[in-house]
Every structure is written in structure tokens, then in C-alpha cells.
C-alpha positions as a Markdown table, in Angstrom:
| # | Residue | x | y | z |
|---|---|---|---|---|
| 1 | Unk | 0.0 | 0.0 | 0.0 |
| 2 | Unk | 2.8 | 2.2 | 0.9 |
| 3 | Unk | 4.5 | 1.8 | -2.4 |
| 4 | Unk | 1.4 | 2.6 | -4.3 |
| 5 | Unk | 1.1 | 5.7 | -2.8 |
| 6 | Unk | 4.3 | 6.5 | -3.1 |
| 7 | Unk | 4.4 | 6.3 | -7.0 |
| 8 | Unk | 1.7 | 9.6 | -7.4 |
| 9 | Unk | 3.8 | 11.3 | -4.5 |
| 10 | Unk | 7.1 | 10.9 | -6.3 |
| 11 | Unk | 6.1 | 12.2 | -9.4 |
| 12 | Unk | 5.0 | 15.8 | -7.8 |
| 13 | Unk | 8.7 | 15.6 | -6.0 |
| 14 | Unk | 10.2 | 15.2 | -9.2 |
| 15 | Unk | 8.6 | 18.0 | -10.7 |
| 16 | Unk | 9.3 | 20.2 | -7.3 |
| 17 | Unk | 13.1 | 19.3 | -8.2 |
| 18 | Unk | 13.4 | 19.5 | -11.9 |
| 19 | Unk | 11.7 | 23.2 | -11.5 |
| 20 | Unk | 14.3 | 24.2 | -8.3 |
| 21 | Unk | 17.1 | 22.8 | -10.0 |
| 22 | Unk | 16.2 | 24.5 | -13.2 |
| 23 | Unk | 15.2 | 28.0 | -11.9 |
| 24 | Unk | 18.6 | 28.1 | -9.8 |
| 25 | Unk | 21.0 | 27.6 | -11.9 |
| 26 | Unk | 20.6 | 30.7 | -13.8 |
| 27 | Unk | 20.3 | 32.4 | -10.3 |
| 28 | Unk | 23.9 | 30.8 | -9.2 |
| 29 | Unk | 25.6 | 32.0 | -12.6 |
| 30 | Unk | 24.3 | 35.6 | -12.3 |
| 31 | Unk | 25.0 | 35.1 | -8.0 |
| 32 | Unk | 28.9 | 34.4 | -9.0 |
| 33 | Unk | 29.6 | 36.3 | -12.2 |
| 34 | Unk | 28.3 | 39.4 | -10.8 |
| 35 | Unk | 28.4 | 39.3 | -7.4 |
| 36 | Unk | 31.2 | 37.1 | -6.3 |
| 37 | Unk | 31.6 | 34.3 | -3.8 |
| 38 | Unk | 29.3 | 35.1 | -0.7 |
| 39 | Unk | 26.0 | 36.0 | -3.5 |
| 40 | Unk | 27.1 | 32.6 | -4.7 |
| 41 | Unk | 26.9 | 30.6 | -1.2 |
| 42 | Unk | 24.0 | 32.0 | 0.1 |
| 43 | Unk | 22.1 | 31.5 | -3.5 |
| 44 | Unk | 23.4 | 27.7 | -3.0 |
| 45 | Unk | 22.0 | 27.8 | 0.5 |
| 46 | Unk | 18.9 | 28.9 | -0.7 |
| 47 | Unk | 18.7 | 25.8 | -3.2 |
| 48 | Unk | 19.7 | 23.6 | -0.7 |
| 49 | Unk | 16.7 | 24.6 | 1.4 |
| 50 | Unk | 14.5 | 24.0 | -0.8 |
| 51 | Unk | 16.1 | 21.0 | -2.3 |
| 52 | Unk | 15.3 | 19.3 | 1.6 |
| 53 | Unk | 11.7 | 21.1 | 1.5 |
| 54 | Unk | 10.7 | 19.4 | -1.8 |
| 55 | Unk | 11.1 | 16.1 | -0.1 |
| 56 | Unk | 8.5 | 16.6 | 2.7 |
| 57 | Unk | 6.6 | 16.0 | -0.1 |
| 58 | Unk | 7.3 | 12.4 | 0.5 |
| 59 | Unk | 6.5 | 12.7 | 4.1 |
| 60 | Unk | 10.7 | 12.8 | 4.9 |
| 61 | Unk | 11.4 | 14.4 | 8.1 |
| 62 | Unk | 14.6 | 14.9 | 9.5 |
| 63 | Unk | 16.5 | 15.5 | 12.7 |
| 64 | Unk | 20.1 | 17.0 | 13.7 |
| 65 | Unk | 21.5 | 16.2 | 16.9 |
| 66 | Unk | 24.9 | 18.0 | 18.3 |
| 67 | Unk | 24.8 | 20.6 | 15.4 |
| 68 | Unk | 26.2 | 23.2 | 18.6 |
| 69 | Unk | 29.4 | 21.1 | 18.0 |
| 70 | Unk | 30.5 | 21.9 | 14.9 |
| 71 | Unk | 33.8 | 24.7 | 15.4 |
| 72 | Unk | 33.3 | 27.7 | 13.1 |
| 73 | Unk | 35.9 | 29.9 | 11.6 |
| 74 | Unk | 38.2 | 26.3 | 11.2 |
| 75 | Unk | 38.8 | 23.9 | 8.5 |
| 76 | Unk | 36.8 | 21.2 | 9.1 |
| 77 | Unk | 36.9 | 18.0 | 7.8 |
| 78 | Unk | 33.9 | 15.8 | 7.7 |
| 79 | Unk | 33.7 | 11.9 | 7.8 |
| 80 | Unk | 30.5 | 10.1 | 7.1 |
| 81 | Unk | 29.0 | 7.1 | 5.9 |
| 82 | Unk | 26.9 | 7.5 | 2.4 |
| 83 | Unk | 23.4 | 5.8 | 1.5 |
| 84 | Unk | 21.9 | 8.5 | -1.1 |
| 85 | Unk | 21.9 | 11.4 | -2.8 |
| 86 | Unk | 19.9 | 13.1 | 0.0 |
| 87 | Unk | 23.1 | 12.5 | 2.2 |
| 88 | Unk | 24.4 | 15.0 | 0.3 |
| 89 | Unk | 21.3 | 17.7 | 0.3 |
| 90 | Unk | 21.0 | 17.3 | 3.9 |
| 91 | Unk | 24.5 | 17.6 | 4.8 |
| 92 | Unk | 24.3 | 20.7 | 2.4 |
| 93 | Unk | 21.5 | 22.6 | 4.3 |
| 94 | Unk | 22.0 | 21.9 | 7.9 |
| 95 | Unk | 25.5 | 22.5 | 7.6 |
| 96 | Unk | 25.7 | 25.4 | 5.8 |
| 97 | Unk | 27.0 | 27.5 | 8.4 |
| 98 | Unk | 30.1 | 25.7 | 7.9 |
| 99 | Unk | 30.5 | 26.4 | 4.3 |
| 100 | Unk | 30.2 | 22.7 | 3.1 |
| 101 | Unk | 32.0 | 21.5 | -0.2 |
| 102 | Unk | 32.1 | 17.8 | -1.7 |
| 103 | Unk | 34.8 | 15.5 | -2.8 |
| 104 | Unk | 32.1 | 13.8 | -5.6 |
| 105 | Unk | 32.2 | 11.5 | -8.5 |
| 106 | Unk | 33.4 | 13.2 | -11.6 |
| 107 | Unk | 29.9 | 12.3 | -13.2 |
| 108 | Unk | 28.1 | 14.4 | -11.3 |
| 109 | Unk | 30.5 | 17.5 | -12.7 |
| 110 | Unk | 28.3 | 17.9 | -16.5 |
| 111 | Unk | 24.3 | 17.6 | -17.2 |
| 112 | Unk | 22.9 | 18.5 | -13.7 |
| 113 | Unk | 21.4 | 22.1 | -13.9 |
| 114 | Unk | 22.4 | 24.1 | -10.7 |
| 115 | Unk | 24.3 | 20.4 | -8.9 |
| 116 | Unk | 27.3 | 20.7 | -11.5 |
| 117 | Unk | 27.5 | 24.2 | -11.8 |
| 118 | Unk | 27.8 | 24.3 | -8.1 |
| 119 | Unk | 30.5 | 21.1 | -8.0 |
| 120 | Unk | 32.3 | 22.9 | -10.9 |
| 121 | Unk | 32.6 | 26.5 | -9.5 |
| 122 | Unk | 32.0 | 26.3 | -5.5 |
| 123 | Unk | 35.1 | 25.0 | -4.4 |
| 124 | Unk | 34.5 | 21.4 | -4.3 |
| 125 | Unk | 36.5 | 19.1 | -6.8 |
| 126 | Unk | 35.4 | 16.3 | -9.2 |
| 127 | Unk | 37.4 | 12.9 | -9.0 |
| 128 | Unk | 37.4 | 10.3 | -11.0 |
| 129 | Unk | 37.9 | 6.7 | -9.3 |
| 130 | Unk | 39.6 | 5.0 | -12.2 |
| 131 | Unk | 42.5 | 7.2 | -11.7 |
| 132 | Unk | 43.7 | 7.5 | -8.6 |
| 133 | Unk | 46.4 | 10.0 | -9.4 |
| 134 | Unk | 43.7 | 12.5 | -10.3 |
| 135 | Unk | 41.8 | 11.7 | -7.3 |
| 136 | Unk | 44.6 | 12.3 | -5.5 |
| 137 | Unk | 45.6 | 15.1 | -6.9 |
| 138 | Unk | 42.1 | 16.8 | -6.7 |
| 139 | Unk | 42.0 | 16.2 | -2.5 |
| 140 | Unk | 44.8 | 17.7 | -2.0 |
| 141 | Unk | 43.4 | 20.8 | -3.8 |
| 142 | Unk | 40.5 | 21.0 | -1.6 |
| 143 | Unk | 42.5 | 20.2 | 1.7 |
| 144 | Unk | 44.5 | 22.8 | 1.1 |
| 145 | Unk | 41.5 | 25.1 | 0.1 |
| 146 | Unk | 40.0 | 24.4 | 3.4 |
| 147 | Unk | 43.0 | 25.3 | 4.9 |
| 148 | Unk | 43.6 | 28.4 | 3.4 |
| 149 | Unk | 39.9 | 30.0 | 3.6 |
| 150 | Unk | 38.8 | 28.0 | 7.0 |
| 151 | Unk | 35.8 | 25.9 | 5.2 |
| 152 | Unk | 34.5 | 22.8 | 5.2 |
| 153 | Unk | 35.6 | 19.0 | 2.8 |
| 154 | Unk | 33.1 | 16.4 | 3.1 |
| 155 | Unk | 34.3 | 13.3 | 2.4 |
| 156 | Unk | 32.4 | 9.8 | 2.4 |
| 157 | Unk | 35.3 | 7.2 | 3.5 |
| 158 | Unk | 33.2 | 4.2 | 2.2 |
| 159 | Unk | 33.4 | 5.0 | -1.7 |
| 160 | Unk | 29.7 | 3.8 | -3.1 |
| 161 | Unk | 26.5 | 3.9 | -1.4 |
| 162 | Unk | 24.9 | 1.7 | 1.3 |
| 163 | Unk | 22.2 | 0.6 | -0.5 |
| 164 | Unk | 20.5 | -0.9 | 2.7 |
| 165 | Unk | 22.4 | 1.3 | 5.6 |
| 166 | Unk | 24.9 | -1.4 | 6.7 |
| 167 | Unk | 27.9 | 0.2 | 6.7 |
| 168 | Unk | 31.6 | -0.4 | 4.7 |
| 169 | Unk | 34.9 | -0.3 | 5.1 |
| 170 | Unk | 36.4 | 3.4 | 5.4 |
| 171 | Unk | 39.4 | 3.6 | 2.9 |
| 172 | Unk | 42.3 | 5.5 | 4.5 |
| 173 | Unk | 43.7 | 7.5 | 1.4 |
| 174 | Unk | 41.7 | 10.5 | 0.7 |
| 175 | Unk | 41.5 | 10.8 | 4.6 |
| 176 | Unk | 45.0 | 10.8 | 4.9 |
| 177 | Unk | 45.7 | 13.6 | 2.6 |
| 178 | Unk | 43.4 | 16.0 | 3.9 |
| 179 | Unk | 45.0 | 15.6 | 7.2 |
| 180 | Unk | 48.4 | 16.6 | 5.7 |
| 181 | Unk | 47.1 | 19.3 | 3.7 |
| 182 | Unk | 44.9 | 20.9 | 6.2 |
| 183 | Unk | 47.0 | 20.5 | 9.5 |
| 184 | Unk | 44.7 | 22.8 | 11.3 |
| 185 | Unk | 41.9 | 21.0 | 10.8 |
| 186 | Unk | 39.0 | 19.4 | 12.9 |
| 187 | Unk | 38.3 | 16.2 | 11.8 |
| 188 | Unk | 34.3 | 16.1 | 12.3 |
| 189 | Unk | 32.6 | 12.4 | 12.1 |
| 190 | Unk | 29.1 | 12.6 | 10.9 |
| 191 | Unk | 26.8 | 9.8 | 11.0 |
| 192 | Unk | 23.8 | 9.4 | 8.5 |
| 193 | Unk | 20.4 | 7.0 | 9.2 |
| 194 | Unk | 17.2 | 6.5 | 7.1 |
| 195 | Unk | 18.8 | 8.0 | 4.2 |
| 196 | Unk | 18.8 | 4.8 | 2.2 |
| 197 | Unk | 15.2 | 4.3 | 2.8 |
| 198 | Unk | 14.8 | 7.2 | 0.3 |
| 199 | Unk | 15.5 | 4.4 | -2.5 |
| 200 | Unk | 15.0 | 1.5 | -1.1 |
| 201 | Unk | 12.8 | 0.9 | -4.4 |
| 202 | Unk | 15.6 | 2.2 | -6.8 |
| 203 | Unk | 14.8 | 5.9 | -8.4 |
| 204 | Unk | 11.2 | 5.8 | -8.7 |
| 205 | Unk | 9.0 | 5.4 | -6.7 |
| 206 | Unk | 10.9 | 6.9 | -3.6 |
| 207 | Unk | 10.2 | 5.9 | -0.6 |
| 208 | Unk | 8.0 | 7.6 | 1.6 |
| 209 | Unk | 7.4 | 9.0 | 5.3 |
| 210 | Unk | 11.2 | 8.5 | 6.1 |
| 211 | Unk | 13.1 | 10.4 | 9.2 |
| 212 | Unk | 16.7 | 11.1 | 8.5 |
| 213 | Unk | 19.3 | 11.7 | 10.9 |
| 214 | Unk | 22.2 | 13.6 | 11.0 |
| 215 | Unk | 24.5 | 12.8 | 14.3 |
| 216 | Unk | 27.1 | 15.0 | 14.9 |
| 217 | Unk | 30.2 | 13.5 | 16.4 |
| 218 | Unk | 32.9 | 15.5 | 18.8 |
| 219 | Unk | 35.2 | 17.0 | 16.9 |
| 220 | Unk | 39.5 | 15.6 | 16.9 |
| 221 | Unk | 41.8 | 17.8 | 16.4 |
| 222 | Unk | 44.2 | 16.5 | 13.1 |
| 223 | Unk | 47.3 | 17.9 | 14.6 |
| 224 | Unk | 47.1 | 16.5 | 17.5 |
| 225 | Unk | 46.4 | 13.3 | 17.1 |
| 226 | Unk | 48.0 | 10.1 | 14.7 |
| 227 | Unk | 46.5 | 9.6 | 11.9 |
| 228 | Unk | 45.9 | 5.8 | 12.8 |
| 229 | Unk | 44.5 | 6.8 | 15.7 |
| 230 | Unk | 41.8 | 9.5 | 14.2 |
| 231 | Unk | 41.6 | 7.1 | 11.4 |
| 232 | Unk | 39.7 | 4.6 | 13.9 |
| 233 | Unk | 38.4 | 6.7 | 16.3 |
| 234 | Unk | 36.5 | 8.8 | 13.3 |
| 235 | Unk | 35.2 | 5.2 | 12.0 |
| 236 | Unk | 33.9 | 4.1 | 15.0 |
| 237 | Unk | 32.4 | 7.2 | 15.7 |
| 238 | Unk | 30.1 | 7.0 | 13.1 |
| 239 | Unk | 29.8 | 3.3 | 12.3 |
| 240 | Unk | 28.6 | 2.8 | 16.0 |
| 241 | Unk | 26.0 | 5.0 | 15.3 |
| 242 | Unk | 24.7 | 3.9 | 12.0 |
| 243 | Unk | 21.1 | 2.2 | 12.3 |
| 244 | Unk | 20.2 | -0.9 | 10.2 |
């Protein structure tokens, strides 16, 4: 019965999106060409919002917890475990204080109206997975743009997707660079729940009257600490906290 329901319900939402994505991008190119960085942010915050709205469409709710612990005026790194594109629009919007920008999959960088202009020109970088010396190369460039202009890298240590929230390995390597390149760092672990749920039927129809949760972890300082060390103790910060 749910999934029934769900099919009329996610055909509005993807008319809510196509229309916000559409309308914005326009808005973001006049925001940066004529404006300049800060227009640009708070025209991306602006999507973001209602980017999160358009899904309480589906009945998706969400919930932050520990947002007060996030440091401000820092490079901050942030660790978390992926299960679906509304990770991403979440993170995006109740972060935003932060100045939030993505290490994403170089496919997402051409066709998306407003999402790849925003990858291409808001200071987050595009990697592409078969080559790990571009991937490489592109972290560093961010790490070292957080460090220089106190924002925010998100990273998601697992690679692909949870398709059913049960968590994967982290992989240490784009961790470990950021931590080089951004010695002053925070290193913020951010657990996501429910996300998944969102397309636990595949694109269409989504699923429906969902509560996502964004967990807030302490923050560890990068310089202080071993990178084995925050290595595991960012993993099992938000692995133990991951609901499946």
C-alpha cells in the first residue's frame, strides 16, 4: 500500500526538483559572475533549502542532533557514511554554516542544472575513481582550500553507497591527505540514518514518510592526534551510530 502511494507522491517531488534545479542555476551564474563568492553561497543555500523542502513532499522528516558542536571559523573535515543522494542535500543545508564543499564523483560534474555548476565553481572538486592519481591530486586541492579559507571538505570514507544502511569499510587515502594538507583541521565524524530508505525501491517510486538523521560526532583535532589513531576513532564514531 505504501508503495502505491508513493508512485503519485514521487512524481510531484520530481517536478518540485526538476523546476528548483532549473530555476537556480541561472540564479547561481548571475550570483557568482556578478556578485562574487558570498551572493554565490548563500544562492546555494537557498537551493539547498528548498532542495530538503521538496522532499517533505514524500513525508521525509529529518533530525540533527549535536549541530552546537561543529567549530566555526576552522577547517573542518567531515567523515561520514553514504546511502543516497539526500546524504548530500541534507549535509548541504543543515551545515551550511560551515561552508560545506564535496569530494564527488566526476559524473556528477556535467548535465545536472544548478548540482554541477555548483561542483564545478564552489570549491568542491570532481574525482574520478579509475584514476587514482587525479583523485589524489584533486583532494589535496581542496585540503588545502579548506585550509587556506577556513571551510568545510566532506568526504564519504566508504566509496559507493549503502544501498541498505549497513555500513563499509572506510578507505584510508583520501582521509590521509586531507589531514596533511589541512593541519589545522578538525576532523568532524558525521553519522547518517534513514537516508537509504529514500531508495530502497531504486529511483522511482521513492520511498515515503522517512526520518533522516544527522549525528554530529565530537570534533579531533588533526594535529594532534596520529592519523591511525583519528583514522579509527573517526570510524567508529560514526559506524557505532549507524542504524540498520
Amino acid at each position: 500500500m505504501q508503495k502505491i502511494i508513493s508512485y503519485p507522491l514521487s512524481a510531484i517531488y520530481y517536478i518540485l526538483l526538476g523546476s528548483t534545479l532549473a530555476i537556480f542555476h541561472p540564479i547561481q551564474w548571475i550570483c557568482l559572475n556578478l556578485f562574487g563568492y558570498t551572493a554565490h553561497k548563500k544562492s546555494v543555500d537557498v537551493l539547498c533549502f528548498f532542495l530538503t523542502l521538496n522532499t517533505y513532499v514524500l513525508g521525509t522528516r529529518y533530525k540533527v542532533r549535536n549541530l552546537d558542536k561543529l567549530p566555526e571559523n576552522v577547517p573542518l573535515i567531515i567523515a561520514a557514511n553514504h546511502q543516497s543522494f539526500y546524504d548530500i542535500t541534507a549535509i548541504s543545508w543543515f551545515l551550511r554554516k560551515v561552508h560545506i564543499k564535496f569530494i564527488s564523483k566526476i559524473e556528477l560534474g556535467k548535465g545536472i542544472p544548478s548540482i554541477s555548476y555548483n561542483l564545478n565553481h564552489g570549491g568542491s572538486v570532481l574525482i574520478n575513481r579509475k584514476d587514482p592519481k587525479q583523485s589524489l591530486t584533486e583532494i589535496r586541492k581542496i585540503a588545502e582550500y579548506i585550509e587556506k579559507n577556513k571551510r568545510t571538505a566532506v568526504i564519504f570514507p566508504e566509496g559507493t553507497r549503502s544501498k541498505d544502511g549497513a555500513p563499509k569499510p572506510f578507505a584510508e587515502s583520501g582521509l590521509k591527505i586531507l589531514c596533511k594538507y589541512a593541519p589545522s583541521a578538525y576532523m568532524v565524524p558525521v553519522t547518517i540514518n534513514n537516508s537509504w530508505k529514500m531508495t530502497r525501491w531504486g529511483s522511482f517510486p521513492l520511498g515515503i514518510g522517512n526520518k533522516i538523521e544527522l549525528i554530529v560526532h565530537d570534533p579531533i583535532v588533526v594535529k594532534d592526534t596520529s592519523f591511525p589513531d583519528l583514522f579509527k576513532q573517526t570510524e567508529q564514531a560514526v559506524v557505532n551510530h549507524i542504524k540498520y
